[in-house]
N, C-alpha and C positions, 0 to 999 in steps of 0.2 A: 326389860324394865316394864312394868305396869302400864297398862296406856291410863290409871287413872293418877299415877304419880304426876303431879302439877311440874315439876324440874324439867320433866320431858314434854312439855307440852309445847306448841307456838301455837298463834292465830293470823292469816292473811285475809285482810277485807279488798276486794273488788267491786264496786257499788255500778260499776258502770252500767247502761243500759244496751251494749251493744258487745259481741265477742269478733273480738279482732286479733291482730298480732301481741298486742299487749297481756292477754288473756290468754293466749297459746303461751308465750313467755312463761306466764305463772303455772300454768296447768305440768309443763312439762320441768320447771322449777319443785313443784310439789310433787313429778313423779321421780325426780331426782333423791331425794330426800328419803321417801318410802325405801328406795333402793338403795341406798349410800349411810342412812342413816337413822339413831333410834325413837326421833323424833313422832310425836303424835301431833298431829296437823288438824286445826279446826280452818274451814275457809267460811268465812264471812260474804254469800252473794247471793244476788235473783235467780231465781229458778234454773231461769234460760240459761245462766253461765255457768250453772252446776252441770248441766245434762253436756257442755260440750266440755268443759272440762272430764269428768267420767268420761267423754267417747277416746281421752289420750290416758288420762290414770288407772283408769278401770275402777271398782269398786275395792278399799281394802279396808283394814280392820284397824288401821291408824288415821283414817281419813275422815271426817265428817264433815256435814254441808249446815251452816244452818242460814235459813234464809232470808233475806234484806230488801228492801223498797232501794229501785233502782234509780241513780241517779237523773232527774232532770235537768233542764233550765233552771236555771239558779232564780229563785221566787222570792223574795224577800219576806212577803205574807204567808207562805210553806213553807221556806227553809227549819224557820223553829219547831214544828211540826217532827219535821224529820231528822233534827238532833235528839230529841224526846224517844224517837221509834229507837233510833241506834244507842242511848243512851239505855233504853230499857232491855236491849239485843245485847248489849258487852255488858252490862252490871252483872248480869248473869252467870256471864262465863269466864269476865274474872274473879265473881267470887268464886268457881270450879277450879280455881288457880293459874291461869290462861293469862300472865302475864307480860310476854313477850307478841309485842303485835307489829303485821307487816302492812303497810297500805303499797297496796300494788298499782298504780297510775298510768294512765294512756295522758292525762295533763295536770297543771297543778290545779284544776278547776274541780277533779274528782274527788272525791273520798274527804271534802270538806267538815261532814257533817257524823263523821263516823272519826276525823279524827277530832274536835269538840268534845265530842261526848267522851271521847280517849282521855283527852286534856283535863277534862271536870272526874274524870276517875280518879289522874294523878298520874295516870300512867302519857310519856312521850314515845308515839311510833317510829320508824324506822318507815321511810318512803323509799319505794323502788320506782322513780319516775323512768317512765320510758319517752317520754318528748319532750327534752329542757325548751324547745322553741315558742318565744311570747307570743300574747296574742297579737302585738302589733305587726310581726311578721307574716299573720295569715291575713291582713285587711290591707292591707300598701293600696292594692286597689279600689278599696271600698268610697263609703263616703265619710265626709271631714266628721262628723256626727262618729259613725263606728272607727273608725281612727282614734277618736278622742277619748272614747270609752274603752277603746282597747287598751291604751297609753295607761289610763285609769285602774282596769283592770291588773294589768302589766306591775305597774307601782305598789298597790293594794298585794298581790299576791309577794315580792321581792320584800316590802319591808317588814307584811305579816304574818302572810301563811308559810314562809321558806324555815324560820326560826322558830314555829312549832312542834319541828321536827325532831327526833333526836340526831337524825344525817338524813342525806338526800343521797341516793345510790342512782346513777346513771347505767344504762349498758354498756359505754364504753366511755374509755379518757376521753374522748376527741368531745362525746354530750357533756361529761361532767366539765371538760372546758370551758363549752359552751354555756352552761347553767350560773358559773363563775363568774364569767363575763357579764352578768345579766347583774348581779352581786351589788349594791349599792354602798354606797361610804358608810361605815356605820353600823350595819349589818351585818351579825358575824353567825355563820352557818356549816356547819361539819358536812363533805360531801364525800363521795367516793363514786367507783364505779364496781359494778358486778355483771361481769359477763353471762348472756343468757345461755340455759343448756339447749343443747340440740337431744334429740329423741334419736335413738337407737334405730338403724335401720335394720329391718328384717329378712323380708320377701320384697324386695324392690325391683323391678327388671324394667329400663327405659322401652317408650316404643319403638319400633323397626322404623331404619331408615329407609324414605319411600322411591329413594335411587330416581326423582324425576330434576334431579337440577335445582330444585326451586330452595330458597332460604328462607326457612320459615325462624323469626323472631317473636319470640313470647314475650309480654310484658302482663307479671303476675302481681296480684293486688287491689288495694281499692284504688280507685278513678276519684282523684280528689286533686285541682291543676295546681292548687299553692303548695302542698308537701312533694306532691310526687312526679310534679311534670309532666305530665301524661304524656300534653299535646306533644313531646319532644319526640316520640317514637312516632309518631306519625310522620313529622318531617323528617325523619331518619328514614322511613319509610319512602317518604318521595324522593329522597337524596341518591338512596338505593335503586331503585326503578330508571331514573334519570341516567346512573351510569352504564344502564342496560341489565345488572343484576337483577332475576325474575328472584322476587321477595316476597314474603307474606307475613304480616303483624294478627296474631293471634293473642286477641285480650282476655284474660281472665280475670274476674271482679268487677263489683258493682260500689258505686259511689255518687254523692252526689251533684259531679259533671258529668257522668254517663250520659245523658243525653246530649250535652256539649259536645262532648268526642265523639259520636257518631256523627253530629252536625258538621267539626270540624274534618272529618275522614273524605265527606264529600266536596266540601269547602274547597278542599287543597286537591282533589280529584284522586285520591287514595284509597278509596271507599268497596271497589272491586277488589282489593288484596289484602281487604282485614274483614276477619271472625269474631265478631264478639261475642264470646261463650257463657257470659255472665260469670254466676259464683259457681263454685270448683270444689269439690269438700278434697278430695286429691289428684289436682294439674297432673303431678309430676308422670302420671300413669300415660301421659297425652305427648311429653316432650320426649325425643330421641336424642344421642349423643351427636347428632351430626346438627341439629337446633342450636339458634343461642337464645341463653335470657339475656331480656336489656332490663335494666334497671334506672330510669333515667331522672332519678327523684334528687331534690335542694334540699332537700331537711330528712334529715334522718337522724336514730337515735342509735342502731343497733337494726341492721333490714335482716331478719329474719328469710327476707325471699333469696337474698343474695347466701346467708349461709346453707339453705337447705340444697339450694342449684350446686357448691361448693360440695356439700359434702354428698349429694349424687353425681360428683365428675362433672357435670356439665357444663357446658361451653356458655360462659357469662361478660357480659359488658355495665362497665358500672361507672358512672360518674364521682370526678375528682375531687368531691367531698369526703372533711377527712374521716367522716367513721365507715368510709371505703377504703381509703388508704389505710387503717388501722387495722378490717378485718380479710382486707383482700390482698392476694400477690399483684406486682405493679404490672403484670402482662394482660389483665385483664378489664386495668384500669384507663379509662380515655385521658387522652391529652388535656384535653378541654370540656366543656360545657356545651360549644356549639354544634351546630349539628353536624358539620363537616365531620369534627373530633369526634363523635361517638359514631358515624356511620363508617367513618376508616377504620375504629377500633374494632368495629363487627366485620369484619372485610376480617382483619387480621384474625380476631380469634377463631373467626371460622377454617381457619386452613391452620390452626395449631396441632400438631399432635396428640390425640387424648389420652397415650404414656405420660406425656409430660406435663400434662395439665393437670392431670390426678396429683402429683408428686407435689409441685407446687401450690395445692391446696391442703394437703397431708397436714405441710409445719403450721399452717395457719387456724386450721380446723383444730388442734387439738387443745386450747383453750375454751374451747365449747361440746367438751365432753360432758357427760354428767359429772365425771369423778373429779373436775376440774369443778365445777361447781359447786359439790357438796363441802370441798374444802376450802374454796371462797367464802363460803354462805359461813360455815363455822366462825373462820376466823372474824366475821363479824359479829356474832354471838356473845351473851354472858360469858365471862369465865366457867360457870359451871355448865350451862347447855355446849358451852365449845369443846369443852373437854369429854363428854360425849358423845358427839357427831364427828369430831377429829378421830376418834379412836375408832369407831366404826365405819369412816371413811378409809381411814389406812386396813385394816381388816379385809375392808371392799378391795383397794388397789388390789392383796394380794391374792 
């Protein structure tokens, strides 16, 4: 088909100002699609988020970048500013015919301003949220002041920005659950969820095991203590040492506790058997099958670290939150939360067999195919964009 035939067109805006798992989400979403289907793809983002995106899509002849002022602090005396910039960025290219559009979201705080200007077109997008979790969830600790704003917040976005939507797509049931829950009386909103794809592995080869006894544990990611728990690998770390097991915490990623966590490494006298390796463009070249990932995060939407450890075989431990129980086998899941329960769980998976562990990731991984994706993506589609990306999806299968 024509890439200039408007039928086959979509549009994904990503405004964010930072490239995280959210943004690999879409980048490899949009390589899906190239591959599976006859879609032409406009992406809507900053600079910065095109050139990493390209480093997973590559460059192709369906694909165009065109570019966006990146999300800030929400300004009250700028925001309208930057409905005007995006207002004049989409008139454009849905007069080119571009009128299917995706807001791609790391929270509902993002892409405020690009869906406005969507709204005052006529057109309602489609949000692929990747963190249904409020903001009063990340402040519990704060002060009554940021609590109270967050509540604020919280309310403002549940009764106005959820229903600007045409649906709110989660990564998995267990978030679109979660989002539900949040759901006020009165408020009526179409959700779903859409599984993220995973990237095709190539040339992958784990590193050698270094046959000296020791248990080296990785915990990959950003260092942020309200989503992801950090500090929990640490005292999993001390729990470990205390039973005599010689253990090593290898951190990959940078966030804004990273300095906390090194503070708290020494804190707890853990500090001589963790690495902190900062940012990683790819860990997995660093981890061996005989390693385990921990994963020891409260809030997840869909952990990307958890599938990729999954589908290189390797030996994973993941907290009993449910979008672990939805993407993971239960041998790999802890009992608990404490850290008793996640340090037993690493004791065990480390003496699993890695026959058996591949096998029991096998049934779970194959909903985070691409081809598994391209034919989710569809059946959310126009009737006429569905009818062909379906047909070119089945085409793909065989």
């Amino acid at each position: 088909m024509p890439q200039s035939d408007p039928v086959a067109s979509i549009g994904f805006i990503d405004d964010a100002h930072t490239f995280g798992g959210t943004q690999i989400a879409l980048a490899r979403a949009i390589a899906a699609l190239l591959a599976g289907s006859p879609l032409n793809i406009v992406c809507v983002c900053p600079k910065a988020t095109e050139k990493a995106i390209v480093k997973i899509t590559g460059r192709h002849e369906r694909l165009r970048f065109v570019g966006c002022p990146a999300a800030l602090p929400l300004n009250i005396a700028w925001f309208p500013l930057r409905i005007a910039r995006f207002h004049s960025i989409l008139r454009r290219l849905v007069r080119q015919g571009i009128n299917e559009w995706w807001l791609n979201l790391a929270g509902i705080e993002f892409g405020l301003a690009p869906l406005l200007a969507l709204r005052r077109l006529g057109i309602k997008p489609t949000a692929w949220l990747h963190n249904p979790s409020s903001f009063t969830s990340y402040s519990a600790r704060a002060s009554w002041l940021r609590r109270g704003l967050s509540r604020l917040r919280d309310a403002a976005a549940e009764r106005w920005v959820f229903p600007l939507h045409t649906r709110l797509l989660l990564p998995s049931r267990a978030a679109e659950e979660s989002l539900r829950a949040r759901v006020r009386g009165g408020v009526e909103i179409a959700t779903g969820h859409l599984y993220p794809a995973l990237a095709e592995l190539t040339e992958w080869m784990p590193a050698s095991a270094r046959g000296d006894g020791e248990l080296r544990m990785w915990m990959i990611g950003r260092i942020d203590f309200a989503p992801k728990n950090n500090l929990a690998a640490l005292r999993v770390l001390r729990n470990l040492l205390r039973e005599g097991v010689r253990a090593r915490l290898m951190v990959v990623g940078e966030g804004q506790d990273a300095g906390c966590f090194a503070m708290a490494a020494r804190v707890l006298g853990v500090h001589e058997h963790v690495e902190m390796l900062g940012w990683m463009g790819d860990p997995w070249q660093q981890v061996s099958f005989d390693d385990v990932v921990l994963v020891p995060s409260v809030l997840e939407g869909m952990p990307l670290v958890a599938l990729e450890a999954m589908q290189r075989g390797l030996r994973l431990v993941v907290t009993p939150i449910a979008p672990f129980r939805e993407a993971c086998p239960k041998e790999v899941v802890a009992e608990g939360m404490e850290d008793g329960a996640l340090a037993a769980k690493v004791r065990e998976v480390a003496l699993l067999e890695h026959g058996a562990l591949v096998k029991l990731y096998r049934e779970r991984l194959e909903r985070f195919s691409q081809l598994a994706f391209v034919r989710n993506f569809a059946a959310l589609l126009p009737p006429e964009l569905n009818a062909q990306t379906w047909a070119r999806a089945e085409g793909w299968a065989e």
